[in-house]
Each structure stands twice: as C-alpha cells, then as structure tokens.
Phi, psi and omega in degrees: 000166193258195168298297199316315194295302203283012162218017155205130200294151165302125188293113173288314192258162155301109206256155170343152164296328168286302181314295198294299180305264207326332182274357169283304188321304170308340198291100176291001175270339183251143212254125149191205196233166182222104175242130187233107148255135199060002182220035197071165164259075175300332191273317196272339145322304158266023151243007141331288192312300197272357168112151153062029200273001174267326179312348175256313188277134177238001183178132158223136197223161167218149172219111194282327166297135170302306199292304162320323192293327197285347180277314156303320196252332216063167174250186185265133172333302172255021165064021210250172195245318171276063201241160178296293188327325181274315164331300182313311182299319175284342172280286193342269182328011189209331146277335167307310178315286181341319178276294174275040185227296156306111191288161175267305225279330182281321170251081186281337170326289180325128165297073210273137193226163137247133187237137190219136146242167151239093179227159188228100170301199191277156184248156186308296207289317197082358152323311197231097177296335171102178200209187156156171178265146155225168165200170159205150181232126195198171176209131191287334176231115158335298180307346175304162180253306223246151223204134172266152180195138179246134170215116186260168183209113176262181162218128200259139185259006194260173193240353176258099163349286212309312176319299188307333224225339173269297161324294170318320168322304225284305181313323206254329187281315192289332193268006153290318126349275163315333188275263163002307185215013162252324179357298195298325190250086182279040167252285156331291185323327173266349159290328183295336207284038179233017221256105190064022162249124147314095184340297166331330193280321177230170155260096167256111206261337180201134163222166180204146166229127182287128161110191193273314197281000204219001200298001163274348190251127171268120189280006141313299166324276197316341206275299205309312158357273162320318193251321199282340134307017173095327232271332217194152187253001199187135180219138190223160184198163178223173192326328218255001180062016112330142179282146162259124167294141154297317168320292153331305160320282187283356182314099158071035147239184201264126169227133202252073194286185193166087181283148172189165196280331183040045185237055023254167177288135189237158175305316172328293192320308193279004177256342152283331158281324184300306214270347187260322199282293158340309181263353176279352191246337189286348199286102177340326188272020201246113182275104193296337183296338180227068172199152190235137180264146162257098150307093162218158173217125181305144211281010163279343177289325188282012176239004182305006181246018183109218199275158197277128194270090183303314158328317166314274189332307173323297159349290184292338175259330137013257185318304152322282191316332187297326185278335202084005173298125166300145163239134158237151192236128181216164203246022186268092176285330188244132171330304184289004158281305190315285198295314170356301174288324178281329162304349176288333190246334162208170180254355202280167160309137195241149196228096139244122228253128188208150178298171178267012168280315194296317177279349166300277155016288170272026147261022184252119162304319197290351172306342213228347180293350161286325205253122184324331192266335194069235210248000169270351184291319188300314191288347161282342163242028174272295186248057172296204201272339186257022185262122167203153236238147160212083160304149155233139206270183193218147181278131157247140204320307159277002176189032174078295182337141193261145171290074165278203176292345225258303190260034193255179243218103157250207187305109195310329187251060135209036179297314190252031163271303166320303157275026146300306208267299198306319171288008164257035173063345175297351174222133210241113184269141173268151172227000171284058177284179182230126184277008180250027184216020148304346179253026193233122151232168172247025163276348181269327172318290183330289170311326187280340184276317211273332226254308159114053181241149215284188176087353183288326206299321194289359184275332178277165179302138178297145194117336207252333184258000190273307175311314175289311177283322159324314210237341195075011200271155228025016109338321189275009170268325183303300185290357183251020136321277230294326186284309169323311166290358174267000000 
C-alpha cells in the first residue's frame, strides 16, 4: 500500500468540493502545479478557495497568449493548442520544471503532481459547444521513478462559457481527487469524476491510464466503461489497445466502416473488408491517405446474451487488435445513428461493407416507428450524396441460390424505395468474393469452439486460432465452470 493510503482513510459518502481540494491540501506530501489554458484557472481555484493551498500548490499559470504557451510549451505540427499532444507537452514541461526546481534531498517526502487543460469553450454564434483535454502526471511514492498519468477527454454540452469553465473546475478537482485517492479502483475513479456533475453537462469520450500503478488495467476495459456508464454514445481503441478520440480519428477522412459480432473474427469478416477496402481506395474521390477503416460493434450486439460479458468484449478486440484493426463500440443501433455520427466529422466518403440480412434489415419499417419522418428522415440521413453500401453476398441455405443486391426480397412496400437507392448507385455488389467460405458464420464457429468439436480452426483467419487456445478466449468462463467442479 503507498504512503498516501497508509495516512488516509477511505471516504464513505461522497465528499465536497471543498472537502476533497482540503483533504489534498492537508496532505502534507503532495506538491504539485496547475497549468489551465482557455477556460481560467478553475480547477486551481478551488484549492485556492478551501484553505491550506500553499503546502499544495508550486505554480498555477495560465498561458493564454499563442505566442507565449509556444514559447513555453512549443509548437504543434498542425498548429492546433487544443490538443492531446499539447496536453502532453504541458505535463512533460511543468513536471520537469518540478523536478529541477524542487530539491529531494530537502523534500524526500514530497509527491510530486501536474495537473494541465487545454480547452476551447462554447464561441460567441454558439455553434461549437467546445471540447478539451485534462491530465495529471503525478506519483504515489516519492521513490517512483516512472510517473503515473491519467488523461481524458470531454466535450461540454452547456450553452454558458461562464457554466463550461464552473464545470471543468469541477472535472478537474474529481480527477484530481481520484488520481490520489482512487487510483486502485479505476472503475469507480471514472464514475467519480461525474461527482456534483450533471450527466448533461459533459461528455467524457476518451481516457487512457498510464504507469507502474496502472500496469494492469487495460484501456479497452476502461474505454467500456465509458458507454456502459453512460458517459459517450461511441468509444474507439486501436491495434496497440489505446484508447482513440474518435473525433480525432475520423476528421475529415474517408471512412470505410464493417459491424459486425467478430465472435470470433471469421475469414468471412476478412474477405468482406479486403474486398469492400479495394472498390473503396479505386474511387477517384477516395485519398488512400486519408482514410480510416472501422471495425465496429454495437453495444446491444456485446449485450445480446443478456448484460455485457466483459471477457466476451475482451476477446473480440483480442482478436481486432491482433488483426491491427481500429475498433469502435457505439451505442448505434440503426445504421443511419452510425452514418450521422461519422457525419459530425467529416464531409468525405463514407463505405459500409455489410452482409445481405443487414441490408434487408434497413428496408424494415419497423426500426423507424419512433421517428416522425419514418423511414424516410432515416434514409435522408442514411443515403446521403457521400454514401455507399458494399454488399457482400450470401448463400442460401435452403437453395443454394447466392443472395445479391439483384434478387434479394424486402418488404413490397419498400420495392420501389429500394430501387431507388439501388439503381443511384448507392449499393455496390463485391463479386470478387471467395465462394468457398460462404458456409462459415461465426455463431457456428463460436459453437464448434465452446462445444470442443473439430473443423473451426480453418474457418479463421491465420493466426487466430493459436491465440484462441493460447489465451482461452471465449473459453474461460466454461473453463473455469470445470474447474470449479473438481
């Protein structure tokens, strides 16, 4: 246990803003700086406020000027200030000062922490409600070496600056607060950080934790988090299992998305992105350079068995990441919430390579009966002018016939909607396909693995099956039922 734990007791209730900044204060080991660009210095504010703030605080700054934060900080590649990168830069730089400013040998004792934003409030038209970053870089034991850091990313929903800039104060005292005296429990720790916050008021959309105190916690989980709480409507993570802003990710590229259950990732899965990624890079309007592909699944498919099986999830991004695939987890059930949501970010093309149940699917009236417009408002913002569908076809079971764009059966009274869209170019058949993994779904895979019965492996991509026995995956809960009984 660290020093910090082993001279303060655990909290029961939720405690004040004042209470929490005052129990950092009293604390007499921890040191550390407040650097806040755009929104005041709110956070450094309320330990101002609550008493005993010089035994904490060594610096609180702001540096509001372009030219001065680049002269402290440097600048950035695309020049922009509200950024992760800049963030990054304002921790490095203000712990370091800390370190060479402060002696060890007078304070062995001392914690040392930095805590920084970057933020852009709501702008005079009220167009843009604004975003920002926090972090803090800090350490639970004088003797760490290697410095722990938590970093987030909100988006504020409020229509008042002054409102936005009382929140971050708020946002920034919990993760401080929490960094401190949550740390063990990062699961909590991201619930607290909503603490005398209205859910409405903000979006928190991307964390990443960091360090010797955190070398356990997988930041795929926590990002899981983040939606089963509510926090964010959509969470991204990439091969290396970092969290991604999605925002960031998607700006102005070209995106080529594909849901799916990937329970387990199948040859299929992989022969509908090679093969959809191809007529998506030949399209004159498409810059391979600027396009990102997605792997995504939705949070009622990781809940279809009932409450979301974290291991299950674990698995299925296993295996993506394995592939190098970015994954997003989105709370979108009907496509046209998807493309919306890639619409907030870019105007560029958008590709979703999907089976022929799917596209049937979105030709169902009953999906849309919530919405005043029905299924036509969906489809305005479903098949806008930078939109296209890359079926892939499907065998049928009973008769063989392979399923295209050309025969497949919706509703009648949406035959001739269909063919609308389909004779405008909006749906694309892939026909280089490989017909000889037309019988692989991975609800059979899935059974033939659990079941322990032969023949799966070859339905996967190579690679994938070495992993799955290696690792157990969607196996350990079965295996440790067996074990439990012996």
């Amino acid at each position: 246990m660290t020093s910090v734990l082993k001279r303060e007791a655990a909290f029961e209730n939720i405690p004040s803003l004042k209470a929490k900044t005052l129990r950092i204060n009293l604390n007499p080991d921890i040191y550390g700086t407040f650097a806040e660009i755009g929104a005041g210095q709110e956070t450094a504010r309320h330990f101002f406020r609550s008493g005993g703030a010089s035994g904490t605080i060594a610096k609180a700054m702001s540096a509001y000027d372009k030219d001065f934060s680049d002269a402290i900080y440097g600048t950035e590649k695309d020049g922009r200030y509200v950024s992760q990168p800049r963030l990054k830069k304002m921790l490095e730089h203000e712990m370091r000062l800390m370190e060479e400013r402060i002696s060890r040998k007078t304070h062995p004792e001392r914690l040392f922490f930095s805590y920084a934003n970057t933020v852009a409030t709501i702008d005079f038209s009220k167009r843009y409600k604004g975003h920002g970053w926090l972090g803090i870089r800090y350490q639970l034991d004088p003797n760490q070496k290697e410095y722990d850091e938590i970093i987030l990313h909100i988006r504020f929903k409020q229509n008042e600056a002054r409102l936005q800039q009382e929140t971050l104060g708020t946002v920034g005292v919990n993760l401080i607060y929490g960094a401190f005296y949550k740390y063990h429990k990062p699961r909590k720790l991201l619930k607290y950080l909503y603490d005398h916050i209205d859910k409405d008021t903000i979006e928190i959309d991307m964390v990443n934790f960091s360090g010797p105190n955190f070398k356990d916690v997988d930041n795929r989980l926590m990002s899981l988090q983040l939606i089963k709480n509510d926090m964010t409507d959509a969470i991204m993570f990439g091969p290396d299992g970092n969290n991604l802003l999605p925002a960031t990710m998607l700006y102005k590229k070209n995106i080529l998305a594909l849901r799916g259950s990937f329970r387990p990732v199948t040859k299929v899965n992989m022969d509908m992105f090679e093969k959809s990624y191809d007529i998506f890079i030949r399209d004159p309007a498409v810059d391979e350079e600027k396009t990102v592909v997605i792997f995504e699944i939705t949070l009622s498919n990781l809940k279809a068995s009932g409450e979301i099986d974290e291991h299950d999830f674990m698995d299925r991004a296993e295996l993506l990441c394995t592939l190098g695939h970015t994954v997003l987890i989105s709370k979108f059930q009907e496509y046209y919430k998807l493309v919306e949501y890639f619409n907030n970010y870019t105007k560029a093309k958008i590709g979703l390579t999907m089976g022929v149940n799917n596209l049937v699917d979105i030709f169902d009236e009953k999906y849309y009966r919530h919405l005043s417009g029905g299924i036509l408002e969906a489809f305005g913002k479903l098949f806008f002018k930078e939109l296209q569908v890359y079926l892939y076809p499907m065998k049928n079971p009973d008769t063989g016939q392979i399923m295209t764009s050309n025969n497949i059966k919706v509703h009648p009274r949406m035959k001739e909607l269909y063919k609308f869209f389909k004779y405008n170019g909006k749906v694309m058949d892939i026909i280089d396909y490989d017909p000889e993994i037309m019988h692989i779904f991975s609800r059979d895979v899935l059974k033939k693995l659990i079941n322990g019965e032969d023949g799966w492996e070859e339905m996967l991509p190579d690679g994938l099956p070495e992993l799955i026995k290696e690792k157990k995956l969607f196996t350990r809960k079965l295996v440790k039922q067996q074990e439990d009984k012996i």
